[in-house]
Structure formats: C-alpha cells, structure tokens
MIDOSE-1310 file (N, C-alpha, C; in nm, 2 decimals, decimal comma, always signed):
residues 104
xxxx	-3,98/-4,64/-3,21/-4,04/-4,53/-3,13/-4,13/-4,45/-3,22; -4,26/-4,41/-3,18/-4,34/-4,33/-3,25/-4,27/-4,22/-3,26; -4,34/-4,12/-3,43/-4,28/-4,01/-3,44/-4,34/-3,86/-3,33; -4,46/-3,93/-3,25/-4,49/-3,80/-3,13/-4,44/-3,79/-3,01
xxxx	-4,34/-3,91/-3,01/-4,25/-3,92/-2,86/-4,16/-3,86/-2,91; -4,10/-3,91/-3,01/-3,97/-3,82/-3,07/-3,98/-3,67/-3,05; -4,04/-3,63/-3,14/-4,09/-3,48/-3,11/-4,12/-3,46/-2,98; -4,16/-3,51/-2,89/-4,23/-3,46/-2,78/-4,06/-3,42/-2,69
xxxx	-3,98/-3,54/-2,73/-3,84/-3,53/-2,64/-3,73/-3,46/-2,71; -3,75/-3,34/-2,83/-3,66/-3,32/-2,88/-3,76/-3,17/-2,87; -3,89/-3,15/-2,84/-3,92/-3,04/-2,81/-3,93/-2,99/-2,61; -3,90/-3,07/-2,55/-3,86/-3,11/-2,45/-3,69/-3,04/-2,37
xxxx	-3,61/-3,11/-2,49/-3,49/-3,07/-2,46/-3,45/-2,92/-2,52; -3,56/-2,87/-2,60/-3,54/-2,75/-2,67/-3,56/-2,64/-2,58; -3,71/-2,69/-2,52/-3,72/-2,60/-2,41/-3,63/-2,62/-2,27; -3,63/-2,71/-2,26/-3,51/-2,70/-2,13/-3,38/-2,59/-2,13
xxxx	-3,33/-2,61/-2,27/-3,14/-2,58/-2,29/-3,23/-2,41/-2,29; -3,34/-2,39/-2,36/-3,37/-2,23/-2,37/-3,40/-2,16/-2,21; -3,49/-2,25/-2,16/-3,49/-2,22/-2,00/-3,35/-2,19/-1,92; -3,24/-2,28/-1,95/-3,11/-2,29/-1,88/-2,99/-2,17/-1,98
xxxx	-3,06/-2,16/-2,06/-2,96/-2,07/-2,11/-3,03/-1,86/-2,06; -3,17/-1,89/-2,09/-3,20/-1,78/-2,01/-3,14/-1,74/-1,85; -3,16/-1,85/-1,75/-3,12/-1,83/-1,65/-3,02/-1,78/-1,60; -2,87/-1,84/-1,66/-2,76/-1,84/-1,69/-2,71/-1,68/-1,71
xxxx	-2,80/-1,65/-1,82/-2,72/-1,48/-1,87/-2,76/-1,44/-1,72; -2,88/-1,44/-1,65/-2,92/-1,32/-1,59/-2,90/-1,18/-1,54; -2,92/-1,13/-1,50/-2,94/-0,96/-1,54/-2,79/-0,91/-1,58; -2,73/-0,79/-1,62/-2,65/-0,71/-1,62/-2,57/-0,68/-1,55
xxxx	-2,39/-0,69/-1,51/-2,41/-0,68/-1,40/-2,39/-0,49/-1,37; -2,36/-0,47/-1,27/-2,36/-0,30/-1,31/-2,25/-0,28/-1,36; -2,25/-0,17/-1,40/-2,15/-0,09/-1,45/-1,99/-0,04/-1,36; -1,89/-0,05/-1,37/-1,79/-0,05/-1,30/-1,74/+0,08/-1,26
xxxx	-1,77/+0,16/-1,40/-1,76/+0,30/-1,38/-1,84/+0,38/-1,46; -1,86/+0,52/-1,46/-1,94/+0,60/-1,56/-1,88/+0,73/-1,61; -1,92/+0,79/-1,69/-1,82/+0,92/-1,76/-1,98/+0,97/-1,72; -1,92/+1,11/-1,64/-1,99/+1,25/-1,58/-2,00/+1,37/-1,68
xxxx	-1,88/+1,35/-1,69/-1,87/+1,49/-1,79/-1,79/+1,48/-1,94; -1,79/+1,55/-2,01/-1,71/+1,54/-2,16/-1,71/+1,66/-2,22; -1,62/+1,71/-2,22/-1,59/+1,85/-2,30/-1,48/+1,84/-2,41; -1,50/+1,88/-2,53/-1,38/+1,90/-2,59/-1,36/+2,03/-2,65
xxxx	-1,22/+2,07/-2,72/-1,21/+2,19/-2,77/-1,10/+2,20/-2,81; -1,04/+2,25/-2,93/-0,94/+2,25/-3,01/-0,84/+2,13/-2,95; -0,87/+2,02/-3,07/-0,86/+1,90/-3,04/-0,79/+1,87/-2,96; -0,85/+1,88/-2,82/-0,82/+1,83/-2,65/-0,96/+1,78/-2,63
xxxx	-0,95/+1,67/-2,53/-1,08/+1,58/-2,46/-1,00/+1,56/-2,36; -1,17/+1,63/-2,26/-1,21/+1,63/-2,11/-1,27/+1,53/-2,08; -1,24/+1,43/-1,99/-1,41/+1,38/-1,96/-1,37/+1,31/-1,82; -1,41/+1,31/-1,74/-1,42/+1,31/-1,55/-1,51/+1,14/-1,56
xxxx	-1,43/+1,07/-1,48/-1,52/+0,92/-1,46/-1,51/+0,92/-1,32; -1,63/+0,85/-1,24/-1,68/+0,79/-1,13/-1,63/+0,69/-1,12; -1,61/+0,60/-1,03/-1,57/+0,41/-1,04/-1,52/+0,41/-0,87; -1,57/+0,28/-0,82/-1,53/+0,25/-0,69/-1,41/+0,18/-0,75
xxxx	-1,31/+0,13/-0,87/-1,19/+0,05/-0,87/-1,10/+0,17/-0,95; -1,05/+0,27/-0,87/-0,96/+0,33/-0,90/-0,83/+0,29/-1,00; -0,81/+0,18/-0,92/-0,66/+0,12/-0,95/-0,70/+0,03/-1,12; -0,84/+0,05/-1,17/-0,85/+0,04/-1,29/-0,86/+0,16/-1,45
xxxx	-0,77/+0,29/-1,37/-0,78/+0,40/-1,41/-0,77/+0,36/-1,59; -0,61/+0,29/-1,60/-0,53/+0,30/-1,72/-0,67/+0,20/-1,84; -0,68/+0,07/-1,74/-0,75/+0,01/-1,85/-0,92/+0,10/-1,91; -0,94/+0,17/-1,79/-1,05/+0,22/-1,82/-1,02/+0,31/-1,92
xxxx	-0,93/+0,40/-1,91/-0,87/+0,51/-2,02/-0,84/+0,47/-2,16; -0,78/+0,36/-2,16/-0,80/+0,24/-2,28/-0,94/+0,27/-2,35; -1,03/+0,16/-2,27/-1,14/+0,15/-2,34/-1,20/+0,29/-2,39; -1,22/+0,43/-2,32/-1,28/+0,58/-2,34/-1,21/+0,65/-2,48
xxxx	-1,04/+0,61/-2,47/-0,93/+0,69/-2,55/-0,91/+0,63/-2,69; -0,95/+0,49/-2,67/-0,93/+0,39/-2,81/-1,00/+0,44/-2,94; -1,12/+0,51/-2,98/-1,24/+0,55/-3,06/-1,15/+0,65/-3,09; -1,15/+0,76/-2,97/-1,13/+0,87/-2,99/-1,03/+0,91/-3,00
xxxx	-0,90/+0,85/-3,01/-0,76/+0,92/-3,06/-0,74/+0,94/-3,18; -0,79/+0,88/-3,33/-0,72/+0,97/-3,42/-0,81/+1,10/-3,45; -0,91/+1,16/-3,35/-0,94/+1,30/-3,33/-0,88/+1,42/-3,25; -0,84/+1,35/-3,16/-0,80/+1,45/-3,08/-0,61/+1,45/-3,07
xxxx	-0,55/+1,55/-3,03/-0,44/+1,55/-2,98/-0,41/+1,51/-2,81; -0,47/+1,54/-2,74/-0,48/+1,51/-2,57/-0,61/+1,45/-2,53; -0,59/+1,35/-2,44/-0,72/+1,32/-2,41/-0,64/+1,31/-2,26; -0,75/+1,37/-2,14/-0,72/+1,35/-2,03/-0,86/+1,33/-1,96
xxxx	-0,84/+1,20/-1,89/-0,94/+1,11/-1,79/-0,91/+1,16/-1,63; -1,00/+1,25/-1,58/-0,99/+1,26/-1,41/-1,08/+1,17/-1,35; -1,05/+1,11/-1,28/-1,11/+0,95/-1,19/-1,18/+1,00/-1,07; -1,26/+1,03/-1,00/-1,32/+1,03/-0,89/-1,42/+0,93/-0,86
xxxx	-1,37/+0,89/-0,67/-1,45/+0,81/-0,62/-1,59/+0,78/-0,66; -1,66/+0,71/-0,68/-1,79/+0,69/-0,65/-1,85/+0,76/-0,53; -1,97/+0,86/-0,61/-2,01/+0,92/-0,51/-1,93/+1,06/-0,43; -1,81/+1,08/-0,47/-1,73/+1,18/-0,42/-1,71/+1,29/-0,54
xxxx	-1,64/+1,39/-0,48/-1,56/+1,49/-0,57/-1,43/+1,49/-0,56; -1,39/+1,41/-0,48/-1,24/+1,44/-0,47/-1,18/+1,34/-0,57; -1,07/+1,42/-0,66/-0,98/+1,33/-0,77/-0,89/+1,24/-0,71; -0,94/+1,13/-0,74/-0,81/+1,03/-0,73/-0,73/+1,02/-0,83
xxxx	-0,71/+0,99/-0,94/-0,63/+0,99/-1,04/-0,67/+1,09/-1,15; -0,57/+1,08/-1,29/-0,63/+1,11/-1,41/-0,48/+1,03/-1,47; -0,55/+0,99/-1,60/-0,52/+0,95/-1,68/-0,49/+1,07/-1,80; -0,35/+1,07/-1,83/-0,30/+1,18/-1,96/-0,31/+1,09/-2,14
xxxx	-0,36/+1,08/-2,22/-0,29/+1,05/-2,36/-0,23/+1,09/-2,44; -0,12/+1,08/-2,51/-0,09/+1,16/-2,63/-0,01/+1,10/-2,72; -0,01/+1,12/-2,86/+0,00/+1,02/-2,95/+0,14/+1,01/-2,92; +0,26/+1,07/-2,89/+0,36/+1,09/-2,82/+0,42/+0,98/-2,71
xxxx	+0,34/+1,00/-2,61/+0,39/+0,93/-2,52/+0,29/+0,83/-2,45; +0,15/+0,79/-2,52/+0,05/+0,69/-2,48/+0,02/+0,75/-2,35; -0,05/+0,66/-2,27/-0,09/+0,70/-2,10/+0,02/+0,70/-2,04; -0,01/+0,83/-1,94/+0,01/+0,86/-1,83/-0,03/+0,86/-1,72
xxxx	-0,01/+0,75/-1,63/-0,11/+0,79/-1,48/-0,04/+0,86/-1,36; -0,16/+0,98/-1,34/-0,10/+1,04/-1,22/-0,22/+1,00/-1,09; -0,15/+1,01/-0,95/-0,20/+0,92/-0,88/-0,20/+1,05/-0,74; -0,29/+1,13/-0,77/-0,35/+1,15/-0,59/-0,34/+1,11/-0,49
C-alpha cells in the first residue's frame, strides 16, 4: 500500500473519531439547581437554592457544605421551588451532628 493511502485513512479515521466525539458531548445539560442568595456572619452560612428535585435537598447540601465546612460553624440550605418563594425544605449542618433535613 502506498504511503498516501495510508495517511489518507489514518487521517480519515482521525477526523471521524473527532467528529463523533464532538457530537457525543453535546451541549450542557442545565443545571439542576442554583444558589440565590449567600450570606454569612460570625461563622454561620446562609444561602437559599432553587431546584425543581427537591427530594435532592441533602445531596445538594453535600456538594454547597463540603468546601465550606472547616469555615464555618452552621451552614443552613433553604430549598425553594423553582420559580417560587415558598420553602420546601432546608438543610441544617454542623460539625456535631452532619445534615439535617427539615421537610415543609
């Protein structure tokens, strides 16, 4: 086999797997939930999340509480609907007794 066929099919399958691997990621998908608000103050943390999967309060609290615990003493997560004001949950931490979920 000539060495321009070779190349031609090994630059061929390069571009293919790049085409098929771009496709594949495509876009982001959205975001599950979002932090609104964040206040802190003598080391206590505020901070209010949005999310249509309520019933993912604790793992969410995880991910927000994990960085920021050996700063603070309390961290509490209030959960509201997407789109609403009304509290569905919050999440309590403390180095004490880990999460707490209280349930609206």
């Amino acid at each position: 086999m000539r060495p321009q066929v070779i190349a031609f099919v090994i630059a061929g399958m390069l571009t293919g797997g790049l085409a098929w691997m771009a496709a594949s990621l495509g876009p982001e998908p959205a975001p599950r939930w979002s932090v609104t608000r964040r206040v802190s103050a003598h080391r206590a943390l505020v901070m209010d999340v949005q999310t249509a999967h309520p019933e993912d309060a604790v793992a969410i609290a995880r991910q927000l509480c994990g960085p920021e615990s050996a700063r603070f003493d309390e961290i509490l997560v209030f959960f509201y609907g997407a789109g609403s004001h009304d509290m569905l949950r919050r999440v309590q931490w403390t180095p004490q007794q880990g999460f707490v979920e209280d349930v609206y």
